[in-house]
SEMARLO-329260 format. One record per residue (C-alpha): x, y, z. Coordinates in nm, 2 decimals, always signed. Layout:
# SEMARLO-329260
+--------+--------+--------+
:     px :     py :     pz :
+--------+--------+--------+
:      X :      Y :      Z :
...
+--------+--------+--------+
END
This chain:
# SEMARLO-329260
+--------+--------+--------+
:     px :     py :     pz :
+--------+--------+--------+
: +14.20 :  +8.30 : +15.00 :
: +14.51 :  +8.10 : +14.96 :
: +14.64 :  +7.98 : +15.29 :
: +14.90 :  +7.76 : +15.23 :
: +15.16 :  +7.65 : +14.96 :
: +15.44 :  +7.36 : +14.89 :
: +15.62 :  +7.33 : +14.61 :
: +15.88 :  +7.04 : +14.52 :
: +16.09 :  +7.01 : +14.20 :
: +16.05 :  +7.38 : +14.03 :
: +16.29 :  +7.59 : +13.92 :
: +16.52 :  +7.68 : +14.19 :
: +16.33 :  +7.46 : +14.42 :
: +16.36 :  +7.10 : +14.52 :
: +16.15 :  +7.15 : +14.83 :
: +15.98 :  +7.49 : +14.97 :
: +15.84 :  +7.31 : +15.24 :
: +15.50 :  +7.43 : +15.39 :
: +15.46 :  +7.79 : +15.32 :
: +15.16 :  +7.93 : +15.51 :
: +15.03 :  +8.26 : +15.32 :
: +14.84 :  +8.50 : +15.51 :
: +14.60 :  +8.80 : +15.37 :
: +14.94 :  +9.00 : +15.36 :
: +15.21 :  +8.78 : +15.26 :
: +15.58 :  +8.98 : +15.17 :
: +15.89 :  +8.77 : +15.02 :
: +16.21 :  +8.95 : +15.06 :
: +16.52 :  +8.82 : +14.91 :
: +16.82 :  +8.86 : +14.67 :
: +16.83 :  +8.87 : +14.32 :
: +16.80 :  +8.55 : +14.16 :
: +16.71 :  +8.39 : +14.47 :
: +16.40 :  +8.21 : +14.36 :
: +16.12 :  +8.46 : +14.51 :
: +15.94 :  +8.52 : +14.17 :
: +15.96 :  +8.11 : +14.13 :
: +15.67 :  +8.10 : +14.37 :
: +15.44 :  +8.31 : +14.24 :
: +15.49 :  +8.23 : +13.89 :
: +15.40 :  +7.88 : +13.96 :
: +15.07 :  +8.01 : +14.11 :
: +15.04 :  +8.21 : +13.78 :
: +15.10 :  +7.92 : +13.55 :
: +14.83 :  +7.72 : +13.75 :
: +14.58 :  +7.97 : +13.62 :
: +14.69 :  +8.03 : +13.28 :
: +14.63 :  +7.62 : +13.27 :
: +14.30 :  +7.60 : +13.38 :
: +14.21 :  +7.86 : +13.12 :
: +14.39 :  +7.72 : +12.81 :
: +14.11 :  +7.56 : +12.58 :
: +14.34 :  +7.27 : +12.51 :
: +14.24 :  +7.05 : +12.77 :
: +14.53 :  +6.80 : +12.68 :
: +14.79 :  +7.03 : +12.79 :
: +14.89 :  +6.91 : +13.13 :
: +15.06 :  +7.26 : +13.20 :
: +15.03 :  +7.56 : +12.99 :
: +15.42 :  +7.69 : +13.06 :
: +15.36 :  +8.00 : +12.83 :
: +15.40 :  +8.19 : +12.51 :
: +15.37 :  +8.54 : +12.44 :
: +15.00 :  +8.60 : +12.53 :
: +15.04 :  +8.47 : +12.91 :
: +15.20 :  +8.65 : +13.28 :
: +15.48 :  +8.42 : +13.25 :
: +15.63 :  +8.20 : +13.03 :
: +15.87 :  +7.92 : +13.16 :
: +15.93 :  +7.73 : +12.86 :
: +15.95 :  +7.38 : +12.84 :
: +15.88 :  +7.12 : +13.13 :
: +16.29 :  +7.08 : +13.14 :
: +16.32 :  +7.47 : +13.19 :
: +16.09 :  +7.43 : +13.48 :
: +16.20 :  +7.12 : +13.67 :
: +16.48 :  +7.17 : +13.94 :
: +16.82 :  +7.09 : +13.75 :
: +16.64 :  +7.04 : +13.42 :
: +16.63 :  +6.66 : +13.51 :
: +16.33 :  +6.55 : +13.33 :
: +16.33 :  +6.24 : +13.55 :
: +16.24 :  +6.48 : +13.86 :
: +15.84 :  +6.48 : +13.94 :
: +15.72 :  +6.82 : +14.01 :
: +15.48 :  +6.78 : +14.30 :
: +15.25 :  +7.05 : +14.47 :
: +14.99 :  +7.15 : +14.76 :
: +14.78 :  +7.42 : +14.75 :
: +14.51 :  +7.48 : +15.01 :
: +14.26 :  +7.81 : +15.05 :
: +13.99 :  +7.87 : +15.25 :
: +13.67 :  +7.92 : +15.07 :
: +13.41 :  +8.21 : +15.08 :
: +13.12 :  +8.03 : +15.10 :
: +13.11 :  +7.65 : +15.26 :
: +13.08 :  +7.40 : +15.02 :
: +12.79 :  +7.11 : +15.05 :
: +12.85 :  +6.72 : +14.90 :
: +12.60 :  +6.48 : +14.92 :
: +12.65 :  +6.14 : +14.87 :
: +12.39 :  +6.04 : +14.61 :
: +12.40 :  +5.63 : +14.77 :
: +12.54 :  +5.67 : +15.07 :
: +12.34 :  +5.95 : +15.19 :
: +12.61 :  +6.12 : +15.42 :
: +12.67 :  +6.49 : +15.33 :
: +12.97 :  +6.68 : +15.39 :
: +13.02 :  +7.06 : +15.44 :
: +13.37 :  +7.24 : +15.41 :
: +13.51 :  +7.57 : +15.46 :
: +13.85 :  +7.50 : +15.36 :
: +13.98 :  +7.26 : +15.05 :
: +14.31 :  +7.16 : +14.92 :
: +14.45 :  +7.02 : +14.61 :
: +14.78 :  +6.78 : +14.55 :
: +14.97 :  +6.69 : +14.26 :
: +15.21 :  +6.50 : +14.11 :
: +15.33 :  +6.49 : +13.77 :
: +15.57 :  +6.33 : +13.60 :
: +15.77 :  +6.35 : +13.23 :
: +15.76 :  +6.09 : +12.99 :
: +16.15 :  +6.05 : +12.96 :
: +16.14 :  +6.10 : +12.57 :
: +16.28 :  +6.43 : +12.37 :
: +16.16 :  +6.65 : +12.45 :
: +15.98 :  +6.52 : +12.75 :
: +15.63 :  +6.52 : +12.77 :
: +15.41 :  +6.53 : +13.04 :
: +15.17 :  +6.33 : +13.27 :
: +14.97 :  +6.36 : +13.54 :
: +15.07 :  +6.07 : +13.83 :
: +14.83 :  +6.18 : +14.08 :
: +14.62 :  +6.41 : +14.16 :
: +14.37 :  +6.49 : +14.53 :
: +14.07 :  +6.71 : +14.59 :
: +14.02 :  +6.74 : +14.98 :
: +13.71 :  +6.93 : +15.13 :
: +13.81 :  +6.97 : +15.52 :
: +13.48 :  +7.06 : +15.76 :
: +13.51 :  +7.21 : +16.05 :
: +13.56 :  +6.94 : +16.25 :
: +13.94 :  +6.79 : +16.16 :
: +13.84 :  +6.43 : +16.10 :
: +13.55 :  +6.54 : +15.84 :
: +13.67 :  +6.57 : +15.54 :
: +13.59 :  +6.43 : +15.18 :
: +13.88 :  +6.34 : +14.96 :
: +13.81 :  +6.24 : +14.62 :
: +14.10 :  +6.19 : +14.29 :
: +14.30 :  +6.00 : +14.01 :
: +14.59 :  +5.75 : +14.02 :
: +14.77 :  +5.65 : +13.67 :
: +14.80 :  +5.28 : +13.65 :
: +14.93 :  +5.10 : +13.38 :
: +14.95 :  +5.28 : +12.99 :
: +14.68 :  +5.61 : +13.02 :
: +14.44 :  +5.43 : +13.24 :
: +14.32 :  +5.57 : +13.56 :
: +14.16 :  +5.43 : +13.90 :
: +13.95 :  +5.64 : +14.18 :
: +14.04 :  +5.64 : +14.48 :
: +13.81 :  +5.85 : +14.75 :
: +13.79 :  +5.91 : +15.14 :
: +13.52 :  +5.98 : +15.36 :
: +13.26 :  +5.81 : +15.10 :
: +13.26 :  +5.49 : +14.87 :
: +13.20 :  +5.55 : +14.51 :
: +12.96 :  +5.31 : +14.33 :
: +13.02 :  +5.23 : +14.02 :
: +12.74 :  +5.22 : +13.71 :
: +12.65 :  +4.85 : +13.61 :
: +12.86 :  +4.68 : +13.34 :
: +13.09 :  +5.01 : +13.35 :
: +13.38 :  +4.88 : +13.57 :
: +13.65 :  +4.99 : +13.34 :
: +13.91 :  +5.25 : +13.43 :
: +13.85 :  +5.59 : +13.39 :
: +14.03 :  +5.82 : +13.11 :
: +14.32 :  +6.05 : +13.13 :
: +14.21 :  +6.41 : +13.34 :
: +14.22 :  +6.75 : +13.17 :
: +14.50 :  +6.97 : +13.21 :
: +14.66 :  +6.89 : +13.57 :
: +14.32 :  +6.92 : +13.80 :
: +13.98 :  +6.82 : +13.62 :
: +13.85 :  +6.52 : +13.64 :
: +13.74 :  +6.36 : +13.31 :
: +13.39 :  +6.35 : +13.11 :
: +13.32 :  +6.01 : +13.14 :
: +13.34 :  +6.04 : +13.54 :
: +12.99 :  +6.06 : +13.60 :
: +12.92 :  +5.79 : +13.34 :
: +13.14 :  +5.53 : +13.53 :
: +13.01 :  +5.61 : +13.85 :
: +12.63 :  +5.66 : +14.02 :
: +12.80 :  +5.92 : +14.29 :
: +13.06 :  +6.14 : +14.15 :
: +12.81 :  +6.39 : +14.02 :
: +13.00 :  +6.65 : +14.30 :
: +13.35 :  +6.61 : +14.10 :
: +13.30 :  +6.91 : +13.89 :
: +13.21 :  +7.09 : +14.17 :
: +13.55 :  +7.04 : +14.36 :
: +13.71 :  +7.08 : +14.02 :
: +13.54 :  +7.43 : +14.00 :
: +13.65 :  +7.53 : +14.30 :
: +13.99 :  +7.55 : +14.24 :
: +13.90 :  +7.65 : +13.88 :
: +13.78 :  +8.00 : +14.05 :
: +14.05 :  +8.03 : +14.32 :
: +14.34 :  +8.03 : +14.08 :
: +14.09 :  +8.23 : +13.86 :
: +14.10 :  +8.49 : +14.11 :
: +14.50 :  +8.57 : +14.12 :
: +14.58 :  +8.91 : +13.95 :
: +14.90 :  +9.01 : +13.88 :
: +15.11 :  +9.33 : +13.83 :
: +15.45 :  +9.31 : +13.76 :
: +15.78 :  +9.51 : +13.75 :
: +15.79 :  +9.70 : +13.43 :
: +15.46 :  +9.90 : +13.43 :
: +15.37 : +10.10 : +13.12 :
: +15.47 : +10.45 : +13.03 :
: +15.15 : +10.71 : +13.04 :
: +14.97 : +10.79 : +12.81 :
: +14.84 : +11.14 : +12.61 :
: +14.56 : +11.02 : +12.54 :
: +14.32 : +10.69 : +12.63 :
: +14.05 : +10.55 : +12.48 :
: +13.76 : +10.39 : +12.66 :
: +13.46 : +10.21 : +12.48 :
: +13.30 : +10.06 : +12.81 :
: +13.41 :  +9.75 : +12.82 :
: +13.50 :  +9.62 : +13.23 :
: +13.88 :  +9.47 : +13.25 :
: +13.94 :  +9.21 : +13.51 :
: +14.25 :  +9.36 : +13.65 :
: +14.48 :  +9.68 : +13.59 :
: +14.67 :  +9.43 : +13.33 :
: +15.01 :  +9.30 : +13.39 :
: +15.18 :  +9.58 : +13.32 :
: +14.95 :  +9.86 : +13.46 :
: +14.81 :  +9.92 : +13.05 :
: +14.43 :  +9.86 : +13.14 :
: +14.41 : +10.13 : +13.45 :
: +14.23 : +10.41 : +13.31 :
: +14.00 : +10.15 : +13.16 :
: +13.95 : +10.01 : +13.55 :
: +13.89 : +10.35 : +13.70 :
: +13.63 : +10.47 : +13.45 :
: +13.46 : +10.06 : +13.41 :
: +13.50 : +10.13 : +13.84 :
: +13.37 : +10.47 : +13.87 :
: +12.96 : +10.35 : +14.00 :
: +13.20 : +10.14 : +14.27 :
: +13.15 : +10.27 : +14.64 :
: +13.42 : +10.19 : +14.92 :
: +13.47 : +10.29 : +15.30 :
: +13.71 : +10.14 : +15.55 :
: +13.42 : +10.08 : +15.81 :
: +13.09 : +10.02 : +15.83 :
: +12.85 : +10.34 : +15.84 :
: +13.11 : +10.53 : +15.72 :
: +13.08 : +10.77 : +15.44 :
: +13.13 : +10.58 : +15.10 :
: +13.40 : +10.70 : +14.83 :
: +13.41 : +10.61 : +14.46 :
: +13.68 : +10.49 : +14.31 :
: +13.81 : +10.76 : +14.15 :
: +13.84 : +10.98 : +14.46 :
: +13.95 : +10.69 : +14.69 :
: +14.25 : +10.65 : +14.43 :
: +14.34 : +11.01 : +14.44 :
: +14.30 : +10.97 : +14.82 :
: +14.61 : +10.77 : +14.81 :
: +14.80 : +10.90 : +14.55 :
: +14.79 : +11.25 : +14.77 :
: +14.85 : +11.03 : +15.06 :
: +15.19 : +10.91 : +14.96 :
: +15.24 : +11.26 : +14.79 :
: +15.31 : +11.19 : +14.48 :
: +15.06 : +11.41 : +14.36 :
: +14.78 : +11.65 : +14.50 :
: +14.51 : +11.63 : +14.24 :
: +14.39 : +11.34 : +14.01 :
: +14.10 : +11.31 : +13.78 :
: +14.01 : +11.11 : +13.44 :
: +13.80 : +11.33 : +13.23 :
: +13.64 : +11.34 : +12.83 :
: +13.82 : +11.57 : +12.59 :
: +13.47 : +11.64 : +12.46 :
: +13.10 : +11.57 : +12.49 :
: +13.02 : +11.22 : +12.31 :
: +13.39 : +11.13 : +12.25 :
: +13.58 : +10.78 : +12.42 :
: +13.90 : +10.99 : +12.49 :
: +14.00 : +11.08 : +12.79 :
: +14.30 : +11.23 : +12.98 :
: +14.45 : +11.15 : +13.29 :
: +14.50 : +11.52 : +13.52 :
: +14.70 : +11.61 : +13.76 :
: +14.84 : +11.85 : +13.98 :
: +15.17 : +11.82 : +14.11 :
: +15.24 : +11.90 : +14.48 :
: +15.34 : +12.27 : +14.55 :
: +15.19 : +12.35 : +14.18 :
: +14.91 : +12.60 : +14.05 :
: +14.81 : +12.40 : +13.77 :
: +14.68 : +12.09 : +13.61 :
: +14.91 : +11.89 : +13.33 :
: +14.87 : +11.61 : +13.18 :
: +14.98 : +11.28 : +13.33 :
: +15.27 : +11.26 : +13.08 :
: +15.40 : +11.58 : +13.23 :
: +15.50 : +11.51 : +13.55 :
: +15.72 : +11.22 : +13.71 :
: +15.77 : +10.88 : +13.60 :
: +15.72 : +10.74 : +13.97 :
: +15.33 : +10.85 : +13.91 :
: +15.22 : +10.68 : +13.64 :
: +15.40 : +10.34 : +13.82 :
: +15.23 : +10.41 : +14.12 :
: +14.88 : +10.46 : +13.97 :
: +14.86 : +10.12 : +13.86 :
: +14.90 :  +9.99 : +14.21 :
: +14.70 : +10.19 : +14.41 :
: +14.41 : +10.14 : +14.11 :
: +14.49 :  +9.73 : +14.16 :
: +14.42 :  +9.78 : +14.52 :
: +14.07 :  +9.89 : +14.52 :
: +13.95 :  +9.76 : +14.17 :
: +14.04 :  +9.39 : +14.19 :
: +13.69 :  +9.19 : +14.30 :
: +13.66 :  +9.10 : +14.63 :
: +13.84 :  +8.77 : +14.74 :
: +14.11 :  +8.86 : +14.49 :
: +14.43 :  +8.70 : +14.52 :
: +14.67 :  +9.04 : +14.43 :
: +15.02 :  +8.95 : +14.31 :
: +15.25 :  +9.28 : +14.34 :
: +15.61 :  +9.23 : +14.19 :
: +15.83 :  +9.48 : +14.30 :
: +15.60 :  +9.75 : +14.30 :
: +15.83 : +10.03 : +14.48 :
: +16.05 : +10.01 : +14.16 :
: +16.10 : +10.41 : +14.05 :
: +15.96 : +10.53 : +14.40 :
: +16.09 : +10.78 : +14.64 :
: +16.17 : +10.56 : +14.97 :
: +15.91 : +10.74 : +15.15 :
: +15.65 : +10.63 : +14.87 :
: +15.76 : +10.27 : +14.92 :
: +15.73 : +10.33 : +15.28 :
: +15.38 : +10.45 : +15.22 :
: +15.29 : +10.18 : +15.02 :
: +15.27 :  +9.91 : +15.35 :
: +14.98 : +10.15 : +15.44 :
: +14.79 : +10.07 : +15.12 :
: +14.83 :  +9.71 : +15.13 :
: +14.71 :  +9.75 : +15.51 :
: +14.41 :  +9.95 : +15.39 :
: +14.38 :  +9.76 : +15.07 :
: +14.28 :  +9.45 : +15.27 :
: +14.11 :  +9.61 : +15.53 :
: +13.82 :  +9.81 : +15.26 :
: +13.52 :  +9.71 : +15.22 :
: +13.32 :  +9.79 : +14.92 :
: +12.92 :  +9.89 : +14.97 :
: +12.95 :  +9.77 : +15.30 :
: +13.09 :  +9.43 : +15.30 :
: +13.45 :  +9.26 : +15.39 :
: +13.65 :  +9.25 : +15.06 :
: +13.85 :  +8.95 : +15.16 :
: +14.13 :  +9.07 : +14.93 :
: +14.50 :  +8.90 : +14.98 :
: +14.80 :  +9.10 : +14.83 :
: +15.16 :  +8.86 : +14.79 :
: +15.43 :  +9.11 : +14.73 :
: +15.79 :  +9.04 : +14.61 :
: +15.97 :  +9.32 : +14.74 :
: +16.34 :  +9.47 : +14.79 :
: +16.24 :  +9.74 : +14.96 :
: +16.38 :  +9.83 : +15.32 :
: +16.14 : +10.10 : +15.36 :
: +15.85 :  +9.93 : +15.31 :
: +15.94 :  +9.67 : +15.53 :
: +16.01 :  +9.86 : +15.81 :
: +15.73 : +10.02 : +15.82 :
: +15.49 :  +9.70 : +15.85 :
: +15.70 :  +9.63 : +16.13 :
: +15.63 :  +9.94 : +16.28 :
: +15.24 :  +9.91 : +16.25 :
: +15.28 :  +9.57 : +16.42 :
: +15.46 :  +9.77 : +16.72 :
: +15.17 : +10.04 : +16.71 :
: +14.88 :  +9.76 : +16.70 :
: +14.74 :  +9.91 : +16.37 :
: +14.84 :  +9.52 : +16.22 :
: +14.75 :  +9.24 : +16.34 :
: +15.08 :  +8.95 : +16.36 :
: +14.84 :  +8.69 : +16.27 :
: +14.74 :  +8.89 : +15.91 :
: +15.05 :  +8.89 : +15.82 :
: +15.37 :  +8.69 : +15.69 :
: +15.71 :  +8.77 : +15.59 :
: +15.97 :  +8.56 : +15.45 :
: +16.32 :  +8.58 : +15.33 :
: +16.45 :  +8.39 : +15.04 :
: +16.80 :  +8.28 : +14.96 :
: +16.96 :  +8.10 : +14.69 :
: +17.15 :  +7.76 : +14.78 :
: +17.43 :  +7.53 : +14.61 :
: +17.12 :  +7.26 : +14.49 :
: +16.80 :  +7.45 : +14.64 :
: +16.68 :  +7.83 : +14.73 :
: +16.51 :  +7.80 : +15.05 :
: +16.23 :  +8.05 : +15.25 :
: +16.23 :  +8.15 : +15.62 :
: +15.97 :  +8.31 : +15.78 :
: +16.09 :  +8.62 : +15.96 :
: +15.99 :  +8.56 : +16.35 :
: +15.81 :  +8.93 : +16.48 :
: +15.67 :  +8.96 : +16.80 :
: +15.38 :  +9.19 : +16.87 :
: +15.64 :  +9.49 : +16.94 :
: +15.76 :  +9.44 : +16.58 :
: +16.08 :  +9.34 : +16.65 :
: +16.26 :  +9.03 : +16.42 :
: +16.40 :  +8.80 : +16.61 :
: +16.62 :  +8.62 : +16.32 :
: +16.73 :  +8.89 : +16.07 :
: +16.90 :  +8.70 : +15.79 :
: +17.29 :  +8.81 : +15.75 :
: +17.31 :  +9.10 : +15.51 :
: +16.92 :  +9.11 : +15.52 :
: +16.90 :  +9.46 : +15.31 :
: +17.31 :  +9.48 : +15.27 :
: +17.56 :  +9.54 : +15.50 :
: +17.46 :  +9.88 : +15.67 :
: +17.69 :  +9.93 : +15.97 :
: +17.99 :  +9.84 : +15.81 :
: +17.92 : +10.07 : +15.52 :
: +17.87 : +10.34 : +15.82 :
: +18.16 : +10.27 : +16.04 :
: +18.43 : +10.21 : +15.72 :
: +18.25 : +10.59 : +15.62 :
: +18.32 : +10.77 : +15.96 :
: +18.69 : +10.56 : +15.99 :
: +18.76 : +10.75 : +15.66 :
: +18.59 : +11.07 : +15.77 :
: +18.83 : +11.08 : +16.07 :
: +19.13 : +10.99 : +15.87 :
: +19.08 : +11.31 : +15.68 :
: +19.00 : +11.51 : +15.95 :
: +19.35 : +11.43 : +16.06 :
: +19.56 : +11.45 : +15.72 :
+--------+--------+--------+
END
């Protein structure tokens, strides 16, 4: 789980500062105000790590990726190519990590790691980039053990070690530098070669490999139902980024079994979905069902509140099929998912997007055949509704403070910047931005001034 975040140099920001993120963390903001920045800097992390070309510092995007941010001048805070983009990122892991020290024989064992970066453009046209520095950190329980281990550019593409907590110990007659990393983050091949002790590089490399390899995202514009679906068996990783692989997920999910506490009677997926869809009454019956014995096509059915009949998914409100894909997010996604929701109350009723703080509560709280899920949801938002009622289940002690943090983003003349939203245990927000969700009580006092006005013409 991702636990904490800084960002320098992207986009809209020069400097996030330290941004802790908590199993439910909620960014509130203006348009254009730099909240989608920070998770599509997460998301580009991970389409990096997965690109095959292992030269490519950052993989910005194209047409086949969550988010493309063309060129490293389109990313960098006033497109000054001069400007390093730096970053933090630390997450606590779900299983401790062990290093041993092939010479020195000390071993180290970490619950928690974090990675640093900085890279830098070449200054040419168009610029390209290079990675400055990198840092792996595995942090113990105890504060002073830790294990740091990473790359410093020196002169031309050459690089030098430098490590904490251990000494490497180089291979004989090897004392050369070592070459370039891959992408942003890996150490390179020859590593190992160069040095009798760094066998447990690709293991820190790996772990960060899997955390950003566990973010899923679902964005704004979800697609329009569907007829008809086809389904060959095949097992999606997520709901897709636009909501098009969620009758795939229900049917690869439908052997899953889920209950919110232990001993309690177990759900599968389908039913736990149509659970919540009834829940936040946008429907009253759900099912995915073959047209016919031996066939992959299926249709989505449903029966609308205060109706008689099944109709097709097609047939009833748009908000449905937008919702679906969120709800089906929340319980497919693996456990110790990182789940990135943008905007997901777009085309709901506001008692739907009130209802959906409840899912994201549940969502994290589920545990599938038994055991914790671990899940963490990050959810842009503009919704008033949804916030308040989070706040509310803080006041009624069905939320825990602590699992939770909410921020509120505003642009600036040279830099957006984030503030956490200070909420006591009775829910109530100490330092509510200016104009938070608009201007409410003038709105209301200029509409009974004019309703008075008229009352006396």
């Amino acid at each position: 789980m991702l636990t904490d975040l800084r960002i320098k140099n992207f986009k809209a920001w020069r400097d996030t500062g330290p941004v802790r993120l908590a199993p439910l963390t909620f960014l509130f903001g203006t348009n254009s105000s730099g909240k989608s920045s920070l998770h599509q800097f997460l998301l580009m992390l991970r389409q990096t790590v997965e690109s095959p070309d292992r030269r490519r510092v950052l993989h910005t995007g194209d047409a086949s990726t969550p988010v493309d941010l063309g060129g490293f001048a389109d990313l960098i805070t006033g497109r000054d190519p001069k400007r390093a983009l730096e970053f933090d990122l630390r997450w606590s892991l779900p299983d401790p990590l062990t290093v041993r020290d092939a010479k020195g024989g000390a071993t180290h064992v970490g619950s928690a790691m974090s990675f640093e970066a900085r890279l830098e453009g070449t200054g040419t046209a168009p610029p390209r980039l290079h990675v400055a520095r990198f840092n792996y950190t595995l942090h113990g329980d105890d504060p002073d053990d830790c294990l740091a281990l990473g790359l410093e550019r020196q002169t031309g593409k050459a690089y030098r070690v430098h490590a904490e907590g251990f000494v490497p110990v180089t291979t004989l007659g090897r004392k050369w530098p070592v070459s370039p990393p891959s992408h942003f983050h890996a150490f390179p091949d020859d590593l190992q070669n160069r040095f009798q002790n760094l066998e447990f590089a690709a293991d820190l490399t790996l772990a960060l490999e899997e955390q950003l390899g566990a973010l899923a995202y679902l964005g704004p514009a979800r697609e329009k139902s569907e007829r008809l679906y086809r389904w060959s068996g095949e097992e999606p990783e997520h709901v897709g980024w636009r909501g098009e692989r969620t009758v795939d997920a229900l049917l690869a999910g439908q052997e899953r079994q889920y209950n919110a506490k232990r001993k309690h009677k177990l759900k599968p997926l389908q039913v736990l979905v149509a659970e919540w869809l009834k829940r936040l009454e946008v429907i009253e019956a759900f099912s995915v069902v073959p047209i016919g014995r031996g066939r992959d096509e299926y249709e989505v059915r449903v029966r609308a509140p205060g109706r008689r009949l099944e109709v097709l998914l097609t047939d009833v409100g748009f908000g449905v099929s937008q919702v679906l894909p969120v709800v089906t997010q929340c319980f497919y996604a693996s456990a110790a998912s990182t789940l990135i929701f943008e905007q997901p109350e777009i085309h709901l009723h506001p008692a739907v997007q009130a209802g959906l703080a409840d899912l994201f509560i549940a969502a994290t709280d589920m545990r599938e055949e038994g055991s914790p899920r671990g899940l963490q949801l990050i959810v842009e938002s503009h919704s008033e509704h949804l916030l308040r009622r989070l706040l509310r289940r803080i006041a009624e002690e069905k939320l825990d403070p602590d699992s939770i943090a909410l921020y509120f983003v505003s642009p600036g003349p040279t830099s957006s910047t984030i503030e956490p939203l200070d909420v006591d245990e009775l829910g109530n927000v100490k330092n509510w931005p200016k104009d938070f969700f608009g201007d409410q009580t003038t709105d209301m006092l200029e509409q009974a001034r004019n309703a008075r006005r008229r009352r006396l013409q």
